[in-house]
N, C-alpha and C positions, 0 to 999 in steps of 0.2 A: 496686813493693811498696806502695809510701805510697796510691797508689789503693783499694788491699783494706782501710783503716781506716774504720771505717765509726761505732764506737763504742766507748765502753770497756771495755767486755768484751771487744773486736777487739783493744787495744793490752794489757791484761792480758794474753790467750792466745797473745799474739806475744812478749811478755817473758819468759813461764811456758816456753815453748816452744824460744825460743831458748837459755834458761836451762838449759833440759834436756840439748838438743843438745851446747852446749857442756860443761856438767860431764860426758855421758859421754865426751866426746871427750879429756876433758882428764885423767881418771880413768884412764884408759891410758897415758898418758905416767906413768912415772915423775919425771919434772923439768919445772918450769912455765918452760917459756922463750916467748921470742915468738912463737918458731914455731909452737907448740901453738896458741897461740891466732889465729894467723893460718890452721894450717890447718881447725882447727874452724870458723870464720868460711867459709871458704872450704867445707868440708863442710855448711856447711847455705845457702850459696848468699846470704850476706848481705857486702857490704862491713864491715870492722872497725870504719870511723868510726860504724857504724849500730849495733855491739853495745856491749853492758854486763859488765864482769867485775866478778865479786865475788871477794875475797879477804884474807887474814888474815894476810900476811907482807910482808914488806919485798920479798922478790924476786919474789911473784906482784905486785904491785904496778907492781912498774919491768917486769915482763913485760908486764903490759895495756897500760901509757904505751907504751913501743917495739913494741906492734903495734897502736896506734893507737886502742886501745878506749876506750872509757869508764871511767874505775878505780873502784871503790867499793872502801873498805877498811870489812871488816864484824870487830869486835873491840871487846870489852866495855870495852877501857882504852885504846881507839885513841890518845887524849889525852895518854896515858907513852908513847906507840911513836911517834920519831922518824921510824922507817923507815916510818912507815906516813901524815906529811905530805904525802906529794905523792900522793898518789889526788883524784881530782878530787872525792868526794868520800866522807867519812868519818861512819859510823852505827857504832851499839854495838849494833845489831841488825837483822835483817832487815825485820823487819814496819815499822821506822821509816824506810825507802824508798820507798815504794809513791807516795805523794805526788810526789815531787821526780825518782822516774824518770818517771811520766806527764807530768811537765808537759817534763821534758828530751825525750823522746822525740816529743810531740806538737808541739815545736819544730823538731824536724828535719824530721819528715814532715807 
C-alpha cells in the first residue's frame, strides 16, 4: 500500500477514503466496540495499526485503543472530559487535524 503514495493529495484521498469506509461500517453497528472497528479495518482491507478513529466518547475511544487504531478524540471541551485523555490524540475540531494526521501517517508509510 505505502508504494501507491505518491503525493499529498495521494495521503489526503486515502485518509478521506478510509474515513468513509470506516464511518459507514461503523454507522450499522448499533454499539462501538472493537470489533466494529476491527472488522471495518478488516473490510476495507487495511491493518488497524494503519487506520485513524475519530470519536467523541469515552468508550468509542477505549474502542479504537483495544483494536489497535490510532484514537483521535474530536470534542469542543475534550479538556473537561476525563474519559476522553487517553486518545492519542485530542482536537476540538476536525479541520484542526489535517496537519498532525499527515505528518503521523507519512511516518508509517
Amino acid at each position: 500500500m505505502g508504494g501507491s503514495i505518491k503525493s499529498e493529495s495521494d495521503v489526503t484521498s486515502l485518509l478521506l477514503n478510509s474515513l468513509i469506509s470506516m464511518v459507514k461500517m461503523c454507522v450499522k453497528q448499533l454499539k462501538l466496540d472493537s470489533t466494529t472497528y476491527l472488522e471495518a479495518a478488516k473490510k476495507i482491507r487495511v491493518n488497524p495499526e494503519a487506520c485513524i478513529g475519530f470519536e467523541g466518547s469515552g468508550a468509542g475511544i477505549t474502542a479504537l485503543s483495544k483494536a489497535g487504531l490510532f484514537s483521535v478524540a474530536v470534542h469542543p471541551a475534550y479538556r473537561l472530559r476525563p474519559e476522553l485523555q487517553n486518545a492519542a490524540l485530542k482536537v476540538e475540531i476536525l479541520n484542526a487535524i489535517h496537519p498532525k494526521l499527515k505528518s503521523w501517517y507519512l511516518m508509517r508509510y
